[in-house]
PDB file of N, H, CA, C and O in Angstrom:
ATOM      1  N   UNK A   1       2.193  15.193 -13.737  1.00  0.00           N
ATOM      2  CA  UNK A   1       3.019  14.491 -12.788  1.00  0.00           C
ATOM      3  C   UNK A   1       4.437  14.343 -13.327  1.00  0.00           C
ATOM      4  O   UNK A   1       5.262  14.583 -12.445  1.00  0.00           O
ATOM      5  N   UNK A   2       4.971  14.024 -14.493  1.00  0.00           N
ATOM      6  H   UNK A   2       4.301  13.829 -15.209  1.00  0.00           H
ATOM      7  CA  UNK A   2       5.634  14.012 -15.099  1.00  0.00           C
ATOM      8  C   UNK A   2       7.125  15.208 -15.108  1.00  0.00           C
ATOM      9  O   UNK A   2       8.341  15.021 -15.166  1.00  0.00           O
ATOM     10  N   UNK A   3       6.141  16.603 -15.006  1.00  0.00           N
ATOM     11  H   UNK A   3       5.154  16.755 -14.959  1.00  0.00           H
ATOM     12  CA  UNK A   3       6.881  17.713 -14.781  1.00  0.00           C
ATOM     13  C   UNK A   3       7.263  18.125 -13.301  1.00  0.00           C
ATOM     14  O   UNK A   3       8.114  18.986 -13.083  1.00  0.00           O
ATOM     15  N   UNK A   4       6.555  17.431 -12.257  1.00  0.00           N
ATOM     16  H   UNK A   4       5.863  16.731 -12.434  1.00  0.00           H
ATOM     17  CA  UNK A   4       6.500  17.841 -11.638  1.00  0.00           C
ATOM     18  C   UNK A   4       7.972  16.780 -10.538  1.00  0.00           C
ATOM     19  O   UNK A   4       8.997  16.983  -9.888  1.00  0.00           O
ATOM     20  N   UNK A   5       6.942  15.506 -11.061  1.00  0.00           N
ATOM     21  H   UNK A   5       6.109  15.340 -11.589  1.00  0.00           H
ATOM     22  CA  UNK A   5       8.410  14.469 -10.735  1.00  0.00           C
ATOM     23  C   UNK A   5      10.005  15.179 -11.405  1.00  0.00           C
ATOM     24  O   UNK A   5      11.117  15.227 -10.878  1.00  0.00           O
ATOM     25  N   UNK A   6       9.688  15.503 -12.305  1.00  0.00           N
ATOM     26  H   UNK A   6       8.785  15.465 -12.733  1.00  0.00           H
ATOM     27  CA  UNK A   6      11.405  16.068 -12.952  1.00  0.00           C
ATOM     28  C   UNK A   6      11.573  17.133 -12.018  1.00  0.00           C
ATOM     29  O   UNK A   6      12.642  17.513 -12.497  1.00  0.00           O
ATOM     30  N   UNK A   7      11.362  17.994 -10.984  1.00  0.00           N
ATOM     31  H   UNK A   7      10.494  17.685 -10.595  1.00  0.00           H
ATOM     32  CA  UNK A   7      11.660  18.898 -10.589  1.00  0.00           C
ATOM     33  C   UNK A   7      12.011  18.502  -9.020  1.00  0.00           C
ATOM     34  O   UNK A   7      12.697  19.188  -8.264  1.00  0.00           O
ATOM     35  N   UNK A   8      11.549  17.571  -8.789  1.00  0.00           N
ATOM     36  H   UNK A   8      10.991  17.014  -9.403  1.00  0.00           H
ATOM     37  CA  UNK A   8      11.894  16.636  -7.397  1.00  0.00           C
ATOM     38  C   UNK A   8      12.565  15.015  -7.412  1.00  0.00           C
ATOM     39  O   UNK A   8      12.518  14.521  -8.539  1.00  0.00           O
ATOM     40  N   UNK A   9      12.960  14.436  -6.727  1.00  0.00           N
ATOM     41  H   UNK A   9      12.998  14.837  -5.811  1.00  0.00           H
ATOM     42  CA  UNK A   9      13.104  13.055  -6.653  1.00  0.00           C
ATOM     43  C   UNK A   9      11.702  12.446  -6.265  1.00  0.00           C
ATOM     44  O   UNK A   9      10.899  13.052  -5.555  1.00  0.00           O
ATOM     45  N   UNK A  10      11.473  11.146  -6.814  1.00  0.00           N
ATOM     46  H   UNK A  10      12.125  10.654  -7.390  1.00  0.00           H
ATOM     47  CA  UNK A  10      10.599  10.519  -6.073  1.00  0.00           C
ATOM     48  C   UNK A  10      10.937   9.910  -4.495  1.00  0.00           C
ATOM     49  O   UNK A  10      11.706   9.016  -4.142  1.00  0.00           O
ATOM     50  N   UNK A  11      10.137  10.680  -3.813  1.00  0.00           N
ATOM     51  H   UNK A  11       9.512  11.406  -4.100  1.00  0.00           H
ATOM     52  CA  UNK A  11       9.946  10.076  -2.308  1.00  0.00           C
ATOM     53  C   UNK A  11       9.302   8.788  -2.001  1.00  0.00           C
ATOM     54  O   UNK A  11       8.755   8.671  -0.904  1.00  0.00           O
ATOM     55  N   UNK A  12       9.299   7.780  -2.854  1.00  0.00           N
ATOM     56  H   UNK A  12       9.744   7.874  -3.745  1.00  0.00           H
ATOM     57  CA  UNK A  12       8.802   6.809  -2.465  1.00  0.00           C
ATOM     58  C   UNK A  12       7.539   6.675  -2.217  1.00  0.00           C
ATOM     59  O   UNK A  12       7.309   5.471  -2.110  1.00  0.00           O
ATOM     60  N   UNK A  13       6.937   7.073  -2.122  1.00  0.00           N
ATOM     61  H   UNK A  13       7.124   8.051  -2.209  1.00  0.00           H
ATOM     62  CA  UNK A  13       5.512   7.450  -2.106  1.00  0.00           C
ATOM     63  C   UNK A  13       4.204   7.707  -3.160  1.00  0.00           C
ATOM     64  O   UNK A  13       4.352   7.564  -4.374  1.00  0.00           O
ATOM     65  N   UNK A  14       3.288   7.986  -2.732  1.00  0.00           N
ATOM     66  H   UNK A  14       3.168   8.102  -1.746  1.00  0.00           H
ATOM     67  CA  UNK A  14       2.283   8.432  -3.922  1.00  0.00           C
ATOM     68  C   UNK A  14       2.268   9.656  -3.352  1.00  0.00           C
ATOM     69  O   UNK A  14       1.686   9.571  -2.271  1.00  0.00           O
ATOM     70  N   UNK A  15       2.565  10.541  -3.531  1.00  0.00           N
ATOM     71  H   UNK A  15       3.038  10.610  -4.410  1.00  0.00           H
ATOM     72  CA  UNK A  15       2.651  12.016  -2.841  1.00  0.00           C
ATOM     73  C   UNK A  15       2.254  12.730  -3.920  1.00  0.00           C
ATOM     74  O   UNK A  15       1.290  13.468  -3.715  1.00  0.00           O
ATOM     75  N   UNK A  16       2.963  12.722  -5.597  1.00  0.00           N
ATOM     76  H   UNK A  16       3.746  12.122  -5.763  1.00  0.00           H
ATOM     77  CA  UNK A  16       1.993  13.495  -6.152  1.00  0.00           C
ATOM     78  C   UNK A  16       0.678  12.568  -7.192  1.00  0.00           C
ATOM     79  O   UNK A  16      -0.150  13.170  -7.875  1.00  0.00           O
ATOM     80  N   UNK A  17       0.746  11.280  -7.108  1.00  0.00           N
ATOM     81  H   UNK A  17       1.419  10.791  -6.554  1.00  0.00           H
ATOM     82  CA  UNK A  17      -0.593  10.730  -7.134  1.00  0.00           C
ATOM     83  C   UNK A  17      -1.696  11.400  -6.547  1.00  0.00           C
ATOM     84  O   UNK A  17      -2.643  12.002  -7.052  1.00  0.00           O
ATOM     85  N   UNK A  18      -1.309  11.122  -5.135  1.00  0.00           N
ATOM     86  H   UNK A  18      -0.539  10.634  -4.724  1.00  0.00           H
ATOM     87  CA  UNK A  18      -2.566  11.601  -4.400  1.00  0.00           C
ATOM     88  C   UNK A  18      -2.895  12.910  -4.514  1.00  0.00           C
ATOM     89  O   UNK A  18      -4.072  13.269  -4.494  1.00  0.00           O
ATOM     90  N   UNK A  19      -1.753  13.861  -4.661  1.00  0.00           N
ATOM     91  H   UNK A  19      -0.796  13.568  -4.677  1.00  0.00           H
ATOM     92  CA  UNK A  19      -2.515  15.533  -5.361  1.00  0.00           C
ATOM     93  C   UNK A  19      -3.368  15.471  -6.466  1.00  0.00           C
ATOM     94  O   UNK A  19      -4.409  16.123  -6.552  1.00  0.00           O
ATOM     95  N   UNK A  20      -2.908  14.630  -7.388  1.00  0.00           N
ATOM     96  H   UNK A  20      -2.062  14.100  -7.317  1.00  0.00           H
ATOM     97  CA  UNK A  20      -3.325  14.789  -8.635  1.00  0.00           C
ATOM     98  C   UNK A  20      -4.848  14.545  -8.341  1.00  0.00           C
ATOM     99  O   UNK A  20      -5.704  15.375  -8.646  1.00  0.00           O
ATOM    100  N   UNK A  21      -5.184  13.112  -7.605  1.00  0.00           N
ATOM    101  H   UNK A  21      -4.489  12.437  -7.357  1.00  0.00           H
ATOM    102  CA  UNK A  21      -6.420  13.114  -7.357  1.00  0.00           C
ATOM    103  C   UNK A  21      -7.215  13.714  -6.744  1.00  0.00           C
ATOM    104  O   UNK A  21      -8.418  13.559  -6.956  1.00  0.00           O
ATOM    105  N   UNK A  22      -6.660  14.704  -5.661  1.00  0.00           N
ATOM    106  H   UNK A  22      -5.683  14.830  -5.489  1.00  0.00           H
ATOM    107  CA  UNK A  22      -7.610  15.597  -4.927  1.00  0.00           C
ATOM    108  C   UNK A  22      -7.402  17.056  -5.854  1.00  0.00           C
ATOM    109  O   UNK A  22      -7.934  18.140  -5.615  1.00  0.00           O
ATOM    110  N   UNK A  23      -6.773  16.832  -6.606  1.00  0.00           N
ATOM    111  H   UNK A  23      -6.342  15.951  -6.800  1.00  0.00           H
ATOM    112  CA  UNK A  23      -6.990  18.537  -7.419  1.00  0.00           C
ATOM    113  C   UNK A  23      -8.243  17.942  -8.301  1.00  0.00           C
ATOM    114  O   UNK A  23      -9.196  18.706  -8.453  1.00  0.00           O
ATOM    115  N   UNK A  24      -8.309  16.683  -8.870  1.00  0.00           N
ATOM    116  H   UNK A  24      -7.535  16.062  -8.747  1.00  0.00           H
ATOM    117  CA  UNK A  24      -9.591  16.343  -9.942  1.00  0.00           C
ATOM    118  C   UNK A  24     -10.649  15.553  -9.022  1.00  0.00           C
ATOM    119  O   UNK A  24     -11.040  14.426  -9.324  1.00  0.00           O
ATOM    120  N   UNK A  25     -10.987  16.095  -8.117  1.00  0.00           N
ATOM    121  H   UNK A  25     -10.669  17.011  -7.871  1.00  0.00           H
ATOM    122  CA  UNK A  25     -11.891  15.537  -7.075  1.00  0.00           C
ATOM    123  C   UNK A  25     -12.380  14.123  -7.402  1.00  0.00           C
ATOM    124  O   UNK A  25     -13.526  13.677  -7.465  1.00  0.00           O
ATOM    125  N   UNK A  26     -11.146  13.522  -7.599  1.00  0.00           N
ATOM    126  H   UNK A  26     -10.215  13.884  -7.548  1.00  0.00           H
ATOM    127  CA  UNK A  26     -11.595  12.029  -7.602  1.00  0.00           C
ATOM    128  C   UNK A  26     -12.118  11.936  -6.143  1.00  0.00           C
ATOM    129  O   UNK A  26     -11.745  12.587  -5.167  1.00  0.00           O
ATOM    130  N   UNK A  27     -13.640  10.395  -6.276  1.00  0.00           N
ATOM    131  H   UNK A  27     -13.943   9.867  -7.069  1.00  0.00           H
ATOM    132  CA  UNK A  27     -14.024  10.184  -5.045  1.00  0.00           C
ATOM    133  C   UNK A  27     -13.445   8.939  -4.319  1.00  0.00           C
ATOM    134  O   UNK A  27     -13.578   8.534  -3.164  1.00  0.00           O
ATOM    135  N   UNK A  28     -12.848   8.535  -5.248  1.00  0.00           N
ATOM    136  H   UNK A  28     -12.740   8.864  -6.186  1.00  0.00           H
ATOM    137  CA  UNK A  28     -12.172   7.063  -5.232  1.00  0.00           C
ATOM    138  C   UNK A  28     -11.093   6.738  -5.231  1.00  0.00           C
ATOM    139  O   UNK A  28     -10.771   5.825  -5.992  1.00  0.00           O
ATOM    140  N   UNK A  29     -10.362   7.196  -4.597  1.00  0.00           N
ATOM    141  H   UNK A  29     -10.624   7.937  -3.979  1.00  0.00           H
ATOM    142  CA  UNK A  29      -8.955   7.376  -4.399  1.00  0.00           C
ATOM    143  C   UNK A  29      -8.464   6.192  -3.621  1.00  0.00           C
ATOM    144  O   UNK A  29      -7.367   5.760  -3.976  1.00  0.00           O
ATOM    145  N   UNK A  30      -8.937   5.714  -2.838  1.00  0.00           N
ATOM    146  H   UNK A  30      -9.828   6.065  -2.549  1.00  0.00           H
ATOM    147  CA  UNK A  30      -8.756   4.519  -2.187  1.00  0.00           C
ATOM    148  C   UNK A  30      -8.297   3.451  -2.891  1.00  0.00           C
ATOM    149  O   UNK A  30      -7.176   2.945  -2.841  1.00  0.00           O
ATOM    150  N   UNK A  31      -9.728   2.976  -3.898  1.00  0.00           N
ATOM    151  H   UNK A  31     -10.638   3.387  -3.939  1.00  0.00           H
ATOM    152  CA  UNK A  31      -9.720   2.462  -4.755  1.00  0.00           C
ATOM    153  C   UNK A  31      -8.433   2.289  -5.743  1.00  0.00           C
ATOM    154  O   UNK A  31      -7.700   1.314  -5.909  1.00  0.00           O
ATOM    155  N   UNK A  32      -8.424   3.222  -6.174  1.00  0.00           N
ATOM    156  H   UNK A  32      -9.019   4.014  -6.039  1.00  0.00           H
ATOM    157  CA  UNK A  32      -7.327   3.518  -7.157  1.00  0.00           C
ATOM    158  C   UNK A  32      -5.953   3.258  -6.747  1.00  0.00           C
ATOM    159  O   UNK A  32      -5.123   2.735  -7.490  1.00  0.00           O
ATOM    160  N   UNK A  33      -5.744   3.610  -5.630  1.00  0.00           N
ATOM    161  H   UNK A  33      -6.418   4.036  -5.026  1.00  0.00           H
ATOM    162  CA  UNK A  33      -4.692   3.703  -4.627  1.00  0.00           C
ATOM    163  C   UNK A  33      -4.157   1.960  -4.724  1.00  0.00           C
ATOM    164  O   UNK A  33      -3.031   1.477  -4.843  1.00  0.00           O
ATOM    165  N   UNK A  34      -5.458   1.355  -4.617  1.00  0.00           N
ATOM    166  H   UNK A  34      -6.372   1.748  -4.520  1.00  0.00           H
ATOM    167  CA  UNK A  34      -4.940  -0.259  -3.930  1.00  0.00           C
ATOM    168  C   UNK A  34      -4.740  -0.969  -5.407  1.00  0.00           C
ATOM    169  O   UNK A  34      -4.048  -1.970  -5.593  1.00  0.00           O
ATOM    170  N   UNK A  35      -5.463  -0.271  -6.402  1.00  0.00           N
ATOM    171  H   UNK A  35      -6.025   0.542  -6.251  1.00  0.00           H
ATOM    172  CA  UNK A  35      -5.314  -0.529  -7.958  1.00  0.00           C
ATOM    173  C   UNK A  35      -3.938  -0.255  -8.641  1.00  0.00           C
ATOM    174  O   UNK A  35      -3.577  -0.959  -9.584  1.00  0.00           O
ATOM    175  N   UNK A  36      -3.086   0.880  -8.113  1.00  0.00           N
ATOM    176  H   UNK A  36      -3.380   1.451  -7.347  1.00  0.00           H
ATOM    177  CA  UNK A  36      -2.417   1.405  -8.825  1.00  0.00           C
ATOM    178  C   UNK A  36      -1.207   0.178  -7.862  1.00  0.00           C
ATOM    179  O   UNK A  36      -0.416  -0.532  -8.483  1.00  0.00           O
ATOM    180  N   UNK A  37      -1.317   0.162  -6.235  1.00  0.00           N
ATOM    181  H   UNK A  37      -1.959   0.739  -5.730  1.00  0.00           H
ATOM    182  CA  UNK A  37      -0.618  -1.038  -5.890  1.00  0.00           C
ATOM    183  C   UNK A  37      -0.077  -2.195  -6.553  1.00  0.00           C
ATOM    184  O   UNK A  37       1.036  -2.572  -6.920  1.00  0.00           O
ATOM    185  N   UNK A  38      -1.389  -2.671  -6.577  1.00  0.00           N
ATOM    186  H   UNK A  38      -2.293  -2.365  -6.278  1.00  0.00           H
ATOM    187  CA  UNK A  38      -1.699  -3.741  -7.394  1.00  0.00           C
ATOM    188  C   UNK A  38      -0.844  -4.156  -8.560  1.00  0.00           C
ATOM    189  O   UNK A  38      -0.284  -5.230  -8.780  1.00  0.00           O
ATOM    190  N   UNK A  39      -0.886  -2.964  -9.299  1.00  0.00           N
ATOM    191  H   UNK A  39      -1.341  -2.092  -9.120  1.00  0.00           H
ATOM    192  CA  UNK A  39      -0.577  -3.289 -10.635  1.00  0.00           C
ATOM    193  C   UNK A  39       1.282  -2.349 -10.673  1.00  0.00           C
ATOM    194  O   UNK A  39       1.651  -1.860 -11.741  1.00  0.00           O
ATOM    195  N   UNK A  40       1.848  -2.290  -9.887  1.00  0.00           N
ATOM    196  H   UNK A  40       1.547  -2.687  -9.020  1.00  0.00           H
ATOM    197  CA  UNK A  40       3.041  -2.022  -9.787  1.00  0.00           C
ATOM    198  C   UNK A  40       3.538  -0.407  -9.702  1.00  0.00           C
ATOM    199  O   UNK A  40       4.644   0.076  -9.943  1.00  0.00           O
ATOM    200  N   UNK A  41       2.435   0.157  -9.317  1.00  0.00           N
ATOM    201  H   UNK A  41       1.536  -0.235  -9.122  1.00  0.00           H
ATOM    202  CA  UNK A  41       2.556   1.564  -8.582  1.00  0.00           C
ATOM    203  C   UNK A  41       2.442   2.102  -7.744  1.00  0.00           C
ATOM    204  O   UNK A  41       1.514   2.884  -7.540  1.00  0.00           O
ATOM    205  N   UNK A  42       3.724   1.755  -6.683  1.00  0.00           N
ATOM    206  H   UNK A  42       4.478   1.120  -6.849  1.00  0.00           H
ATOM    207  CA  UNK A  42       3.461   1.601  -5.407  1.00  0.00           C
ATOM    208  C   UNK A  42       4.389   2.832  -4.379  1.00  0.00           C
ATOM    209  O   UNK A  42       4.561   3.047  -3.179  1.00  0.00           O
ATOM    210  N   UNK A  43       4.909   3.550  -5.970  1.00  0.00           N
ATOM    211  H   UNK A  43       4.769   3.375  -6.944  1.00  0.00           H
ATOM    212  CA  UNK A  43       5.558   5.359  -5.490  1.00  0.00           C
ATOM    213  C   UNK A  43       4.993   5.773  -6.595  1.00  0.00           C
ATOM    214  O   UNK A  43       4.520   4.919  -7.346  1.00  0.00           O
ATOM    215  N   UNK A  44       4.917   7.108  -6.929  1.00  0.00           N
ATOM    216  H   UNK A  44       5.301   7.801  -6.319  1.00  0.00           H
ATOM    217  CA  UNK A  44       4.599   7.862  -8.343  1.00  0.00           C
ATOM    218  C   UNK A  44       5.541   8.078  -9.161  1.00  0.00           C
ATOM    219  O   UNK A  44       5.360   8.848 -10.104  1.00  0.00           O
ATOM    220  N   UNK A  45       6.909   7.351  -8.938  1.00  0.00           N
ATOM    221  H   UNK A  45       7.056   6.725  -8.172  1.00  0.00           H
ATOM    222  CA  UNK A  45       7.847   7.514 -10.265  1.00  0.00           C
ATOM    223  C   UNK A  45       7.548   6.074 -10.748  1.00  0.00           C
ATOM    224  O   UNK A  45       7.873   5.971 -11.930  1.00  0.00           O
ATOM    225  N   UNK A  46       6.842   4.478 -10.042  1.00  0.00           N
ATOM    226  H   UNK A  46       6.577   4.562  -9.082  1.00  0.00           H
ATOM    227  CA  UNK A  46       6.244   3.693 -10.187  1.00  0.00           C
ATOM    228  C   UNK A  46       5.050   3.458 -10.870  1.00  0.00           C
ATOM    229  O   UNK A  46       4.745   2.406 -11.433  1.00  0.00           O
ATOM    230  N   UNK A  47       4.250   4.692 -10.783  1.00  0.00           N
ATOM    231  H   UNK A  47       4.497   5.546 -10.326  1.00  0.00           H
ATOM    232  CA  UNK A  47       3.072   5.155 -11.179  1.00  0.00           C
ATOM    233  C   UNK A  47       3.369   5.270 -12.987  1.00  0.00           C
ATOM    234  O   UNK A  47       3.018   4.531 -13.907  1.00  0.00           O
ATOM    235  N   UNK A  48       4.241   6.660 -12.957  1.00  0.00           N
ATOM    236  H   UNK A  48       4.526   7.260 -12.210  1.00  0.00           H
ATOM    237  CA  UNK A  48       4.379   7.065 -14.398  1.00  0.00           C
ATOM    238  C   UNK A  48       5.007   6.050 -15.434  1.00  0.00           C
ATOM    239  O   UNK A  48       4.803   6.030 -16.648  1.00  0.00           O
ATOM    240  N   UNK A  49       5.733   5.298 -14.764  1.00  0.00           N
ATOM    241  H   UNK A  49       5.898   5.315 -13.778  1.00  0.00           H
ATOM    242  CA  UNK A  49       6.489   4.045 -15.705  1.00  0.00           C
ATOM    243  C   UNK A  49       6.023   2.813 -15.482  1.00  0.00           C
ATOM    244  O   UNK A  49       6.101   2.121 -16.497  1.00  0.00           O
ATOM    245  N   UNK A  50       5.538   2.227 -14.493  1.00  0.00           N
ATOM    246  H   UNK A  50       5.475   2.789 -13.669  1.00  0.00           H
ATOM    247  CA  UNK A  50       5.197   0.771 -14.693  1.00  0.00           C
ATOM    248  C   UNK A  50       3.779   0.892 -15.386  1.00  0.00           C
ATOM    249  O   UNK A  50       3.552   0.437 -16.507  1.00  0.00           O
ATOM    250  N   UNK A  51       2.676   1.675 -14.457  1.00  0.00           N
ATOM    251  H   UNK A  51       2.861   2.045 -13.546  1.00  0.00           H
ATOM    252  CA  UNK A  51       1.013   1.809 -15.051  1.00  0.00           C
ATOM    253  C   UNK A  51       1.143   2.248 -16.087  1.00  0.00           C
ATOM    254  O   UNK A  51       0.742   1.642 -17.080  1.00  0.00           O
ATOM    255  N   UNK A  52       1.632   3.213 -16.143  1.00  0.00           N
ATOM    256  H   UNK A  52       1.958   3.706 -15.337  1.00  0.00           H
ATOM    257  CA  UNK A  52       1.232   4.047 -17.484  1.00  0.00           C
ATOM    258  C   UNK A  52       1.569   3.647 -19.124  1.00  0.00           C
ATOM    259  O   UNK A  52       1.098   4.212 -20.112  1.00  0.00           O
ATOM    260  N   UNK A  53       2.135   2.972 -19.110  1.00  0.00           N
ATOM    261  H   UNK A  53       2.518   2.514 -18.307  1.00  0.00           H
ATOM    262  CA  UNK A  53       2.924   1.611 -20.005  1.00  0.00           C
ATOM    263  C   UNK A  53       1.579   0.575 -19.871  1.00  0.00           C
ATOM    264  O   UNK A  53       1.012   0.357 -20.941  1.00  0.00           O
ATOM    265  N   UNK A  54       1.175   0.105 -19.012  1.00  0.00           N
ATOM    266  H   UNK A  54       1.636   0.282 -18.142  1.00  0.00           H
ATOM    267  CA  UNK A  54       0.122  -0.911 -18.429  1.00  0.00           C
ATOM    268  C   UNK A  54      -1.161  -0.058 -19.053  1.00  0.00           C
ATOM    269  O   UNK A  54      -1.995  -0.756 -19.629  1.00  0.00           O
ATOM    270  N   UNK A  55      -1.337   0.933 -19.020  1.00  0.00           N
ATOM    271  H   UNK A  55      -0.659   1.500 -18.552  1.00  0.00           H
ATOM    272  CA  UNK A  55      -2.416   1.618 -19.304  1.00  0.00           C
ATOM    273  C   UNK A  55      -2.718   1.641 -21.100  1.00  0.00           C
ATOM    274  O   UNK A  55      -3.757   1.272 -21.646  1.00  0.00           O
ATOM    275  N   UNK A  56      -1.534   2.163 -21.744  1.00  0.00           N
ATOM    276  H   UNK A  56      -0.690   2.463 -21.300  1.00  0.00           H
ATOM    277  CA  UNK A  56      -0.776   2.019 -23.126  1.00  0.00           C
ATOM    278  C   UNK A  56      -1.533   0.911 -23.578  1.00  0.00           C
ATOM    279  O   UNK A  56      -2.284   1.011 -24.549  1.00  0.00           O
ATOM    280  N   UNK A  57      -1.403  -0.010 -23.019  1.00  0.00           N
ATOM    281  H   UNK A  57      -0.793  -0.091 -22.231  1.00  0.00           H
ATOM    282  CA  UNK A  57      -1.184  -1.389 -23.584  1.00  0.00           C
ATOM    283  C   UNK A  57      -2.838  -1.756 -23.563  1.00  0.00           C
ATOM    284  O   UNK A  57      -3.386  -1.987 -24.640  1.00  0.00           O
ATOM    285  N   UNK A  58      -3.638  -1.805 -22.268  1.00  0.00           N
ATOM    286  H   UNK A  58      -3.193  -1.618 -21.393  1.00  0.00           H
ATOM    287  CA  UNK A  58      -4.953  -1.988 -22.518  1.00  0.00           C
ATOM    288  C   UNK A  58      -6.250  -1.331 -23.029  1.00  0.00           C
ATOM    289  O   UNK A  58      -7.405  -1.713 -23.218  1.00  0.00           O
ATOM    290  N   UNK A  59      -5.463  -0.006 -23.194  1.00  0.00           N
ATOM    291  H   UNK A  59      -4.525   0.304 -23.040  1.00  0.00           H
ATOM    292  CA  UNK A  59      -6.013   0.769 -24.241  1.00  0.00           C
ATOM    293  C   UNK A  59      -6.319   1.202 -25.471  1.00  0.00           C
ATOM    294  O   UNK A  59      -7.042   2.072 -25.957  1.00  0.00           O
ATOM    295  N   UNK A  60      -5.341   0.100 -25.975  1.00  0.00           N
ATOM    296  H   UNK A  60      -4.753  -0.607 -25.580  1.00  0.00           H
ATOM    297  CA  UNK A  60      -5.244   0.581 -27.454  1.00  0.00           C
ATOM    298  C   UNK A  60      -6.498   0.443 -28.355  1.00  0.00           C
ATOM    299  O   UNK A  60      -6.459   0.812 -29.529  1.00  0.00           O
TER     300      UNK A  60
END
């Protein structure tokens, strides 16, 4: 997503979220969707910097 965001602007959207999940046949996308909301990813340039930092952190 990362490379792919650098080659476009973010549209505000989850536009390549939601690819990402239907290329890895997530079944739960919904889910995730209202999760990634939730937690301050609410476009996919939102996604890569607020969650993914959020993700960092409860993972360690």
């Amino acid at each position: 997503m990362d490379e792919e965001l650098e080659k476009k602007a973010c549209d505000d959207h989850l536009t390549l979220t939601k690819q990402f999940l239907a290329t890895n046949q997530v079944e739960n996308g919904d889910e995730i969707e209202n999760w990634l909301n939730e937690n301050g990813g609410f476009c996919d340039c939102e996604v890569l910097y607020n969650v993914e930092e959020l993700l960092k952190i409860n993972f360690k």
